[in-house]
C-alpha positions in Angstrom: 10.3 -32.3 79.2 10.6 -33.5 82.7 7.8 -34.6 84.7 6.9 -32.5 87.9 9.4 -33.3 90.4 12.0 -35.3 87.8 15.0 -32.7 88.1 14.8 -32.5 92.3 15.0 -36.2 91.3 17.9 -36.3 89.3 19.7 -33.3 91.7 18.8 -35.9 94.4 20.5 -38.8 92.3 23.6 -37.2 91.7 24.3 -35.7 95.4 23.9 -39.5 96.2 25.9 -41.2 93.9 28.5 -38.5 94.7 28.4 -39.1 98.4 28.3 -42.9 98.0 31.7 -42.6 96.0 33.0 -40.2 99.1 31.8 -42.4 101.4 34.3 -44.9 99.0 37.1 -43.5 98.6 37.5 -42.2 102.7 36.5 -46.1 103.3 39.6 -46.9 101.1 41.6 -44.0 103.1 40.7 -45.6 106.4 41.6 -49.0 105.4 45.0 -48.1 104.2 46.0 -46.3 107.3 44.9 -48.9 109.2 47.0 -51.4 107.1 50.1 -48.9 107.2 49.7 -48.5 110.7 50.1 -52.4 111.5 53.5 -51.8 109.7 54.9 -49.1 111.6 53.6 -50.0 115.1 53.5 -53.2 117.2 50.4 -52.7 119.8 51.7 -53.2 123.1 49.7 -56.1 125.2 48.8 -55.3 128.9 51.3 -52.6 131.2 53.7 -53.3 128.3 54.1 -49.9 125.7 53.8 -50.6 122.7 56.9 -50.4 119.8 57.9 -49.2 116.6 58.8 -51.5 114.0 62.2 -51.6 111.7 60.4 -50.2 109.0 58.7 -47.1 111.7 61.9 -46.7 112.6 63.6 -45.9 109.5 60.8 -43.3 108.1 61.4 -41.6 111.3 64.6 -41.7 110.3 64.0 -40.3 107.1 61.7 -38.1 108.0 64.2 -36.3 110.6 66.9 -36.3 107.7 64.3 -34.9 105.2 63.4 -32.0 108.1 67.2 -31.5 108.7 68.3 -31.0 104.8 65.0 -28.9 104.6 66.3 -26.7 107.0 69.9 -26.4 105.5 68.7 -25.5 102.4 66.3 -22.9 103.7 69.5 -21.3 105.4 71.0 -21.3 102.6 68.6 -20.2 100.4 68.5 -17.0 102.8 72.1 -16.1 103.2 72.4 -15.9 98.7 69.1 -13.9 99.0 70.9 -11.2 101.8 74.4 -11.3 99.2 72.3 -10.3 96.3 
């Protein structure tokens, strides 16, 4: 049997072994971003803007030709549904 007080205790020890491994894994998020970011974007330095990089530029690239096929397809997808 648990001693007065021992299960708040162990309801306490879980909620903070769970938020400690939140507190983890949204450190690891952070860090990653912040990484990724350094790839995609130069800073600019003073009145001067700053830039994409090659690699920015071609998953904004992608990412336009992703939302363009989306959109065909969704077209597409509507005109057989109005035939049927």
């Amino acid at each position: 049997m648990l001693v007065k007080g021992g299960r708040f205790k162990m309801i306490s020890n879980i909620f903070t072994t769970l938020l400690e491994i939140a507190q983890a894994f949204i450190n690891f998020l952070v860090g990653m971003f912040t990484a990724l970011q350094d790839l995609i974007w130069t800073a600019g330095t003073g009145n001067e803007p700053g830039s994409l990089t090659f690699i920015g530029t071609l998953i904004l690239l992608s990412a336009g030709a992703g939302l363009v096929m989306w959109g065909i397809d969704l077209i597409r997808s509507l005109i057989r549904i109005r035939r049927d």
